[in-house]
N, CA, C and O atoms as a Tinker XYZ file with bonds, in Angstrom:
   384  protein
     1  N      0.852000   -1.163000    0.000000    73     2
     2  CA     0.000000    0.000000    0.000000    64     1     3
     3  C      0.899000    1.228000    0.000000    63     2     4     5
     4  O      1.975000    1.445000    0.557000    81     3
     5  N     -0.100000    2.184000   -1.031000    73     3     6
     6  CA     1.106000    3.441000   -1.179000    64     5     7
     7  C      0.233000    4.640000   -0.645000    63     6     8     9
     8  O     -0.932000    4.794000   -1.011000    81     7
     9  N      0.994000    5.641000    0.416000    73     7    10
    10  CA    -0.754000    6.547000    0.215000    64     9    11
    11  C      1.106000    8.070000   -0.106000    63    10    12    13
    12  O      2.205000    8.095000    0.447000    81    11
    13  N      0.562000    8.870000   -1.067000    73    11    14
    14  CA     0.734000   10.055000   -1.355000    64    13    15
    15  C      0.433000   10.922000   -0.710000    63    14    16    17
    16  O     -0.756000   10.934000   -0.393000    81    15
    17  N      1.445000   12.233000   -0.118000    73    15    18
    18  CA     0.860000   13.135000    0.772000    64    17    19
    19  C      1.654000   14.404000   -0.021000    63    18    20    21
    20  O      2.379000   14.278000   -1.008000    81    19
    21  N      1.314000   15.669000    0.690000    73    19    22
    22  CA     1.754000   16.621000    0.845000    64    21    23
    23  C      2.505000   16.998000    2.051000    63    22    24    25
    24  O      2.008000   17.026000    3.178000    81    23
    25  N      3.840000   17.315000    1.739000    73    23    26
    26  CA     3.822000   18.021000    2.911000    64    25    27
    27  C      5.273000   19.347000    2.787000    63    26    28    29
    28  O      5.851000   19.457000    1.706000    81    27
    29  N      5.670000   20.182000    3.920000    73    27    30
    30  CA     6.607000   21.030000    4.126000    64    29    31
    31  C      7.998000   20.591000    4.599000    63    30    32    33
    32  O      8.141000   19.456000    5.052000    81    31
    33  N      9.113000   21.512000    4.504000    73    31    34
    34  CA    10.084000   20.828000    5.156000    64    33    35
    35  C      9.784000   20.372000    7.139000    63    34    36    37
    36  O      9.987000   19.394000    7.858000    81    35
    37  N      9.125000   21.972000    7.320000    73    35    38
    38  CA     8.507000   21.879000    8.573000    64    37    39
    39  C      8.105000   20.727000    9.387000    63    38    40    41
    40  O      8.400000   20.549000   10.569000    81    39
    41  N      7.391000   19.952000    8.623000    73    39    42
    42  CA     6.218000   18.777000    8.930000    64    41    43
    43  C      7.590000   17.200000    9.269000    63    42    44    45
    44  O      7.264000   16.223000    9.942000    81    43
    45  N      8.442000   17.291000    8.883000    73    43    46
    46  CA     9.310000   16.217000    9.372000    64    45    47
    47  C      9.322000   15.637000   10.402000    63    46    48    49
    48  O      9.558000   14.429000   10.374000    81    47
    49  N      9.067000   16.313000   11.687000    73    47    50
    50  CA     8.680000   16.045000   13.063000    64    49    51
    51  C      7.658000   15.214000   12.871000    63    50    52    53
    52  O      7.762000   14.006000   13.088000    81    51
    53  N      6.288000   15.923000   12.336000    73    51    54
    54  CA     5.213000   15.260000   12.635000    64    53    55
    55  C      4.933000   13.989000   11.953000    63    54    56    57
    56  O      4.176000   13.101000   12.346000    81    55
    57  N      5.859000   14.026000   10.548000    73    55    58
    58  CA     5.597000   12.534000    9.641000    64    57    59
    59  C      6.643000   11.720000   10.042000    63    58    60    61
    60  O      6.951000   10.703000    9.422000    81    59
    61  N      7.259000   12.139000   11.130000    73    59    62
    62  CA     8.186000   11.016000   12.178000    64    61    63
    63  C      7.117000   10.443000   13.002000    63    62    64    65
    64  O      6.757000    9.285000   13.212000    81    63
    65  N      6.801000   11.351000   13.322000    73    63    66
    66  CA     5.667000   10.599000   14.719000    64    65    67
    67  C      4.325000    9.900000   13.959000    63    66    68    69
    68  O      3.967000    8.763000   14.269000    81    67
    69  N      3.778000   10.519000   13.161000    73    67    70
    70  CA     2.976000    9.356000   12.445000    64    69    71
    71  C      3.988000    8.488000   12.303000    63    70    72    73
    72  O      4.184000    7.950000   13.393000    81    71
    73  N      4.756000    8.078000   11.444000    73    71    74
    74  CA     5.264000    6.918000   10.996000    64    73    75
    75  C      5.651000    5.909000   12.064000    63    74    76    77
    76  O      5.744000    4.696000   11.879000    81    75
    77  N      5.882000    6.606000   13.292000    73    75    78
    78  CA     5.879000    5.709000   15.144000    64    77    79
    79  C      5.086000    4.940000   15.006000    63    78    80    81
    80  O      5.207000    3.730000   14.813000    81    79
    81  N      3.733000    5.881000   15.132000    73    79    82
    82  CA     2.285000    5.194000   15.387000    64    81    83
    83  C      2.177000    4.207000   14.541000    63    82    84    85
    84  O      2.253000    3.052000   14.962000    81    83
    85  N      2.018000    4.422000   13.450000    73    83    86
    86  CA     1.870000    3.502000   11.989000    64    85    87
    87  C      2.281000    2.523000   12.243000    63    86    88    89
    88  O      1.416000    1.648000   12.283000    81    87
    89  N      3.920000    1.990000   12.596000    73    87    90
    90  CA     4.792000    1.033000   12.600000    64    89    91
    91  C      4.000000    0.028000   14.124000    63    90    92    93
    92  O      3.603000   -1.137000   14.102000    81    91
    93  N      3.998000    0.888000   15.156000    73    91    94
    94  CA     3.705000    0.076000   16.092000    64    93    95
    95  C      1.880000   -0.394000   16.488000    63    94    96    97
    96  O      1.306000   -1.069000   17.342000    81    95
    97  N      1.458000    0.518000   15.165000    73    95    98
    98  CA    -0.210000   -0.274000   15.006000    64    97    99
    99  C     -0.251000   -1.412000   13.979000    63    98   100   101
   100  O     -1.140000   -2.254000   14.107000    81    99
   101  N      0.816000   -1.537000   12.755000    73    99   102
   102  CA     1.034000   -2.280000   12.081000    64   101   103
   103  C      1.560000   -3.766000   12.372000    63   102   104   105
   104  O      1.400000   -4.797000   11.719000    81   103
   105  N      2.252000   -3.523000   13.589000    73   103   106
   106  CA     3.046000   -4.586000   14.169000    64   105   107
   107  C      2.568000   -5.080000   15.274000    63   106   108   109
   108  O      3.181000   -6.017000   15.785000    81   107
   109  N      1.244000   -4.520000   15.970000    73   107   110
   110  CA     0.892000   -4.826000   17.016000    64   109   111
   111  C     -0.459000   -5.789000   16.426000    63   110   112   113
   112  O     -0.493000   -7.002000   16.630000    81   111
   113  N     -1.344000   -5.192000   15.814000    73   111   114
   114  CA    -2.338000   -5.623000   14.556000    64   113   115
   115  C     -1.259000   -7.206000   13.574000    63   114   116   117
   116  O     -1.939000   -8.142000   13.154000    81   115
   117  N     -0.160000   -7.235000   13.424000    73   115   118
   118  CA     0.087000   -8.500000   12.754000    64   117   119
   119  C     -0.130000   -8.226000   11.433000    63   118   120   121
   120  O      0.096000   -9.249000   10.787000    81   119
   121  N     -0.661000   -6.778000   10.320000    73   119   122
   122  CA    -0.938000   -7.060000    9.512000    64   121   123
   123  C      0.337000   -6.993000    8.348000    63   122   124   125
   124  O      0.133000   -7.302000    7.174000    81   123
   125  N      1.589000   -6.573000    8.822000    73   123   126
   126  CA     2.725000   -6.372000    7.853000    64   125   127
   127  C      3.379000   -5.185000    8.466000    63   126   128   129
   128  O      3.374000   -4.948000    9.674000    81   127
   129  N      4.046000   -4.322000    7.383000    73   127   130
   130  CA     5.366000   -3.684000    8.005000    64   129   131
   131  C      5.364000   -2.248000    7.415000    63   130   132   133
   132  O      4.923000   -1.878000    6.326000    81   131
   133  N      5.951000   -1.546000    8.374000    73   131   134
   134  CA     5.751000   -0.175000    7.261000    64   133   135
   135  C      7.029000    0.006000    6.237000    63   134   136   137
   136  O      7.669000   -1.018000    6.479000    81   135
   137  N      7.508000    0.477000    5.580000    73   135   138
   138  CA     8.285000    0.644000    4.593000    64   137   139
   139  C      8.789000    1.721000    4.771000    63   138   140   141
   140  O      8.128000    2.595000    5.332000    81   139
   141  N     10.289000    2.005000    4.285000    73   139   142
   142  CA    10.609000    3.181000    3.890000    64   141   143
   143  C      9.805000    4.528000    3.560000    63   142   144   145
   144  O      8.944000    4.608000    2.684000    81   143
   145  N     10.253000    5.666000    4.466000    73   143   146
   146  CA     9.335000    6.992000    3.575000    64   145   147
   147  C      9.870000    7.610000    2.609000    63   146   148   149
   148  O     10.853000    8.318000    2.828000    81   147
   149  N      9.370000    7.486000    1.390000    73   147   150
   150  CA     9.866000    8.588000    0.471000    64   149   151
   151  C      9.805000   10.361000    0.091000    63   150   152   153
   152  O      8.816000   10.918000   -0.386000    81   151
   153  N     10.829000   10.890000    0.361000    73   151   154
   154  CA    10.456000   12.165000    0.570000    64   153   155
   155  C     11.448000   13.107000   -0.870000    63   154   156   157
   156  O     12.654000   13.350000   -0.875000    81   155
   157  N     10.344000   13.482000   -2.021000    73   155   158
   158  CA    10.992000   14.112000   -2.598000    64   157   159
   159  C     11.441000   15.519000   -2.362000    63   158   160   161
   160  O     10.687000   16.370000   -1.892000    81   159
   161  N     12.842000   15.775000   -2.741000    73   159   162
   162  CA    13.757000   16.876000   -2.704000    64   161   163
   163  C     13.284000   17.939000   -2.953000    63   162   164   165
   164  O     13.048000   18.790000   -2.096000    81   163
   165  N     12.940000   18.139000   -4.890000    73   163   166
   166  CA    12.311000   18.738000   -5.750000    64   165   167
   167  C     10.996000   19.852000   -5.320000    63   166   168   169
   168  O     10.720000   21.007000   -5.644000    81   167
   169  N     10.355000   18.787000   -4.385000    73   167   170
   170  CA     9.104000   19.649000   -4.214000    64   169   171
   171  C      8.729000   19.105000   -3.365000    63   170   172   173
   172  O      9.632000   18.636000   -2.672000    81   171
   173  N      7.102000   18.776000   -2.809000    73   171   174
   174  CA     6.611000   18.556000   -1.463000    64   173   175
   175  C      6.046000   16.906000   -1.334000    63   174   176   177
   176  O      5.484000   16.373000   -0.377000    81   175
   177  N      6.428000   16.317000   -2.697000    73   175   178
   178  CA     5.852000   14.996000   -2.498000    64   177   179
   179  C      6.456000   14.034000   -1.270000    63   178   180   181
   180  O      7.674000   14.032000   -1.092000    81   179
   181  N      5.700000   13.322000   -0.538000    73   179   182
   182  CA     6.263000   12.138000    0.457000    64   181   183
   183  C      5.108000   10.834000    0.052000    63   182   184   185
   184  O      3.942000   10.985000   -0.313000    81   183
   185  N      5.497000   10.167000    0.154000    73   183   186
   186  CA     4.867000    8.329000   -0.199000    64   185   187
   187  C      5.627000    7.814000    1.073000    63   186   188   189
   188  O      6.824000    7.875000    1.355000    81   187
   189  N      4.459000    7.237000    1.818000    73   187   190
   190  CA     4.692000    6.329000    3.041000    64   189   191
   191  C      4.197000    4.778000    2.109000    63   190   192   193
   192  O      3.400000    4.721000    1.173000    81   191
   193  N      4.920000    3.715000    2.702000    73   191   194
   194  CA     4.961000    2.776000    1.802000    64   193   195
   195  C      4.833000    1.362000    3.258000    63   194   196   197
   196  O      5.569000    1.182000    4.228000    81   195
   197  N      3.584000    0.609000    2.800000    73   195   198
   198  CA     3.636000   -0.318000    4.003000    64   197   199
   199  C      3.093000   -1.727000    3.481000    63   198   200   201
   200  O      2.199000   -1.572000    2.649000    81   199
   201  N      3.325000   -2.729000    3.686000    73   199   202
   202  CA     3.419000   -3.993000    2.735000    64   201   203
   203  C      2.474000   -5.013000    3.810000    63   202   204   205
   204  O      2.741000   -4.652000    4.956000    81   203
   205  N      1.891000   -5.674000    3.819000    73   203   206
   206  CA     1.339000   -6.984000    3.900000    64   205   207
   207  C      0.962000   -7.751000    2.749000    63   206   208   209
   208  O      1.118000   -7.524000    1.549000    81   207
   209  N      0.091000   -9.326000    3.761000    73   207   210
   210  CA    -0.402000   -9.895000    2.547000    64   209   211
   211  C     -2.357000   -9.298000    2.169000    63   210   212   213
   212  O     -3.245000   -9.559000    1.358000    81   211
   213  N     -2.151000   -8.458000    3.293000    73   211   214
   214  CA    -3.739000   -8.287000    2.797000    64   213   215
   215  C     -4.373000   -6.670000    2.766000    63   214   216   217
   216  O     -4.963000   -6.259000    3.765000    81   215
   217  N     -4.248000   -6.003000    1.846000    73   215   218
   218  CA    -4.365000   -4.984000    1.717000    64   217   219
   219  C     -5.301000   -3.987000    2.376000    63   218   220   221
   220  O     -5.190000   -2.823000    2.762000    81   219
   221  N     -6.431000   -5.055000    2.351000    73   219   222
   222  CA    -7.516000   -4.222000    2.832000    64   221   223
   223  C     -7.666000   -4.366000    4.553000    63   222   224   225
   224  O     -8.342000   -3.543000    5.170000    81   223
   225  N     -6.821000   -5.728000    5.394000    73   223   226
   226  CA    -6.769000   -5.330000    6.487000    64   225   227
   227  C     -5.715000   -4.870000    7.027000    63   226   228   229
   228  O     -5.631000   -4.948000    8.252000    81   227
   229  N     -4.654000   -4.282000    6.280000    73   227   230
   230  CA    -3.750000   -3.407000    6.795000    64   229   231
   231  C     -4.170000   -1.992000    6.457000    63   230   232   233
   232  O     -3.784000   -1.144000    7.261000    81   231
   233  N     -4.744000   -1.652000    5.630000    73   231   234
   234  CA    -6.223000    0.082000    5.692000    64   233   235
   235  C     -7.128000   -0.227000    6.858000    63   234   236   237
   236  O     -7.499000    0.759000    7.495000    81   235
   237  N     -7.469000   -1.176000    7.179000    73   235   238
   238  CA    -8.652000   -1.129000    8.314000    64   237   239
   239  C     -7.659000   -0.844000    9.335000    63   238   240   241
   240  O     -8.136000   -0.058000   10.154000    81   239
   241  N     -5.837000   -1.348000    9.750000    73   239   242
   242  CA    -5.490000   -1.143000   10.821000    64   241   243
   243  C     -4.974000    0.500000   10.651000    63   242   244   245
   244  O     -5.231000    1.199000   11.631000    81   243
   245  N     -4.528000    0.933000    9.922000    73   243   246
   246  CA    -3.754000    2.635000    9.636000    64   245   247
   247  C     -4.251000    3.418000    9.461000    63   246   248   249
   248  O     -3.760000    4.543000    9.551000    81   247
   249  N     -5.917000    3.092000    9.002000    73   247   250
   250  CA    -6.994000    4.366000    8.334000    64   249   251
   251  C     -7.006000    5.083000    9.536000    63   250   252   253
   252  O     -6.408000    6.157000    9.471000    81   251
   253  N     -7.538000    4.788000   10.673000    73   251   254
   254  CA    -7.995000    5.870000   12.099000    64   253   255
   255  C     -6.959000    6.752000   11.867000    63   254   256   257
   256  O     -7.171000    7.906000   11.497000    81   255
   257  N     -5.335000    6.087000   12.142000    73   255   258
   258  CA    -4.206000    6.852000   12.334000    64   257   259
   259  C     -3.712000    7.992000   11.464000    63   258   260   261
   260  O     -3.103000    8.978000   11.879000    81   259
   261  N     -4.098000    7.700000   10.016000    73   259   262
   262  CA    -4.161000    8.589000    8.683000    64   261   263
   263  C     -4.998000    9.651000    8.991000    63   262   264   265
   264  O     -4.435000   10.732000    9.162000    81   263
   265  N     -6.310000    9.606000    9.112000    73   263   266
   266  CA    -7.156000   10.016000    9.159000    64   265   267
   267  C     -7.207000   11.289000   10.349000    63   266   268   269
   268  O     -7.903000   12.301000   10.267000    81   267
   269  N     -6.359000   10.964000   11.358000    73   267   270
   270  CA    -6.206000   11.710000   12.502000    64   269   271
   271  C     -5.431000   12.542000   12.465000    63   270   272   273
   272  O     -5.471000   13.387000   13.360000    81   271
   273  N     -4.385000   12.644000   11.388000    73   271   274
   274  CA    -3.034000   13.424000   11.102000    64   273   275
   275  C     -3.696000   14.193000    9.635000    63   274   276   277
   276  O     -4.257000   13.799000    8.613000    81   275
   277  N     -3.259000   15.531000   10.219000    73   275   278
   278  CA    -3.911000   16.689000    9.263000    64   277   279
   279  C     -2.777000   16.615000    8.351000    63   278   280   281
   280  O     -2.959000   17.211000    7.289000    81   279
   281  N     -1.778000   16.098000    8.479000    73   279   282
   282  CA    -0.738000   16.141000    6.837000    64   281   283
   283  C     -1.109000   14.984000    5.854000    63   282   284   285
   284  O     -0.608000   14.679000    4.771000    81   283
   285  N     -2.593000   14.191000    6.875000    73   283   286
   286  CA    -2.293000   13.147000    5.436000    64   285   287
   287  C     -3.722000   13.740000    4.870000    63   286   288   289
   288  O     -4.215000   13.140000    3.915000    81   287
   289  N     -4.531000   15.075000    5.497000    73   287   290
   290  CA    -5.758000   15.498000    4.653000    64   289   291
   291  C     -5.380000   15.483000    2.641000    63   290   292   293
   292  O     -4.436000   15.968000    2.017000    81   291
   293  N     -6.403000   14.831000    2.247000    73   291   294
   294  CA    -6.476000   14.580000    0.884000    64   293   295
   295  C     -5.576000   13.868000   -0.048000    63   294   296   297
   296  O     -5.489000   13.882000   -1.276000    81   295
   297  N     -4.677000   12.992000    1.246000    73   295   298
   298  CA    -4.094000   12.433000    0.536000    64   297   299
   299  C     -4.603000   11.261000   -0.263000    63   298   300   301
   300  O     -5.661000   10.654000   -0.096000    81   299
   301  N     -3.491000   11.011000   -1.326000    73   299   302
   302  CA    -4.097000    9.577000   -2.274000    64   301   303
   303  C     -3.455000    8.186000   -1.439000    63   302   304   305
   304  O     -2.479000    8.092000   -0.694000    81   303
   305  N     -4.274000    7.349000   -1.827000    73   303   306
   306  CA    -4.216000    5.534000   -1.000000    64   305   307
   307  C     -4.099000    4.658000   -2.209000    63   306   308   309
   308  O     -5.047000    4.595000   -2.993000    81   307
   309  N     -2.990000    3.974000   -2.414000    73   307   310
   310  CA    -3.069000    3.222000   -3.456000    64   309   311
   311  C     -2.650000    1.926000   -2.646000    63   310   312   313
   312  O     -1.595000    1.662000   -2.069000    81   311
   313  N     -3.813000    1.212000   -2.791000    73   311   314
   314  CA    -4.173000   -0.323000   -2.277000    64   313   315
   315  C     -3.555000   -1.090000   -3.512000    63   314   316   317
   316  O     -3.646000   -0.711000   -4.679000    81   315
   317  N     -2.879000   -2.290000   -3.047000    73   315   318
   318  CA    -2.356000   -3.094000   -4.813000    64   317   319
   319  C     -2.662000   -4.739000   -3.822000    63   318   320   321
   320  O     -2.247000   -5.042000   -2.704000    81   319
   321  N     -3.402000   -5.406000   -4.643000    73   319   322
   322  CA    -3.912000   -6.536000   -4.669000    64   321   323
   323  C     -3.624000   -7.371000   -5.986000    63   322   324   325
   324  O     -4.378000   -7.797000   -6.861000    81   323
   325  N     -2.028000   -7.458000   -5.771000    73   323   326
   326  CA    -1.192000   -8.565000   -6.860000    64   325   327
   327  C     -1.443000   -7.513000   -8.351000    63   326   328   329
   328  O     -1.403000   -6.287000   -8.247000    81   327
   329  N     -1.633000   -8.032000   -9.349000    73   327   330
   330  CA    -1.815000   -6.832000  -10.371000    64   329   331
   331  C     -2.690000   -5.852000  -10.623000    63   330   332   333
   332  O     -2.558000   -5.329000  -11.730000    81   331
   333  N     -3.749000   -5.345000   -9.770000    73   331   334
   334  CA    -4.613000   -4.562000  -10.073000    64   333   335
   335  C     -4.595000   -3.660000   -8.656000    63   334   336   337
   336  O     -4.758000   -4.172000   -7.549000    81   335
   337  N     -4.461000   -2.816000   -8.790000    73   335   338
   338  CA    -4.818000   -1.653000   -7.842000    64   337   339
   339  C     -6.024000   -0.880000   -7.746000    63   338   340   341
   340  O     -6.803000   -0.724000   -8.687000    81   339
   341  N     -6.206000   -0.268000   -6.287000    73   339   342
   342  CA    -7.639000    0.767000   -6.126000    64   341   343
   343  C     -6.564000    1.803000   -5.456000    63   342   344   345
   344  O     -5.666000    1.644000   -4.629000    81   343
   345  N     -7.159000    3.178000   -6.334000    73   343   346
   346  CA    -6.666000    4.159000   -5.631000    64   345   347
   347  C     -7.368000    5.634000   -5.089000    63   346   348   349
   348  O     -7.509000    6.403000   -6.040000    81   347
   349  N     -7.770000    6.121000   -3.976000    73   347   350
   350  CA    -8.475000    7.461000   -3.574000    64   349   351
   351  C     -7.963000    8.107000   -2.587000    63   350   352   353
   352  O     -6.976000    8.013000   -1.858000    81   351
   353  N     -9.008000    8.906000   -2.748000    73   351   354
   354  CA    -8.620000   10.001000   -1.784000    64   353   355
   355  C     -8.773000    9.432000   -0.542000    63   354   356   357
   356  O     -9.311000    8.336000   -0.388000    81   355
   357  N     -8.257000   10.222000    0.515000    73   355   358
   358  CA    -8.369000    9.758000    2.270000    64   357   359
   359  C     -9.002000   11.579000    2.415000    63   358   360   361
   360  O     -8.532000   12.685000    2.146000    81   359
   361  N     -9.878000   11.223000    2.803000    73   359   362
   362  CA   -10.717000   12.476000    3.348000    64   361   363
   363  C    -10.874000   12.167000    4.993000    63   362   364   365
   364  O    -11.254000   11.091000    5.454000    81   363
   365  N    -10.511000   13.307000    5.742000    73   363   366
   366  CA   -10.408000   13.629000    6.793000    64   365   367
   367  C    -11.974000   13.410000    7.797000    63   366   368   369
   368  O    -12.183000   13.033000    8.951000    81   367
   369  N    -12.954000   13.918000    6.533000    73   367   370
   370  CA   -14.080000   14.257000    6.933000    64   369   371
   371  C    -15.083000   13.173000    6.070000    63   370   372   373
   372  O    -16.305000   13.301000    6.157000    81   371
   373  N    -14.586000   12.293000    5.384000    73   371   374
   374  CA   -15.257000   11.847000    4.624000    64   373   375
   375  C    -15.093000   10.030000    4.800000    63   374   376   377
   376  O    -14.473000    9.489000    5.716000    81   375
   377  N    -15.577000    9.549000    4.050000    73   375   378
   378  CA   -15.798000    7.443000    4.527000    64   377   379
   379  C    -14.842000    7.347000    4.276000    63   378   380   381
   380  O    -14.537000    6.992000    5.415000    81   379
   381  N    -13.545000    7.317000    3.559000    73   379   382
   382  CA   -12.478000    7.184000    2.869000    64   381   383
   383  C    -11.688000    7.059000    3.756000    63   382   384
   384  O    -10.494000    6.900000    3.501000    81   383
């Protein structure tokens, strides 16, 4: 699972401490592992990157935690289930 964010140089602190939470809800839940963060140079892109075998119950364990952190508002979620992917928005305020 890939989710796309926005963020500032500023925000490093805080996409440390999400990525805490993440790792130790991921690992406590059993559903897989978080991955490397990618943080481009260029401009404001970051991709948090977290792997199991089951896509949709490793979103049921990280969604609250996403959802609670205002740097991941509107970010994109790309779920991959072997060759085909689903990808949306994460709305803060919304089912997503």
């Amino acid at each position: 699972m890939m989710v796309h964010f926005d963020y500032y140089p500023k925000d490093l602190p805080q996409i440390r401490s999400l990525e805490h939470r993440l790792e130790g809800a991921i690992k406590r839940a059993g559903v897989g592992e978080l991955g490397e963060t990618e943080y481009h140079l260029d401009g404001n892109d970051g991709y948090l990157y977290m792997y199991g075998p089951d896509p949709d119950r490793l979103y049921g364990v990280v969604r609250p935690i996403l959802k609670s952190s205002r740097l991941m508002s509107d970010a994109e979620v790309t779920k991959h289930y072997g060759s085909r992917s689903e990808t949306f928005l994460l709305r803060r305020d919304g089912v997503r």
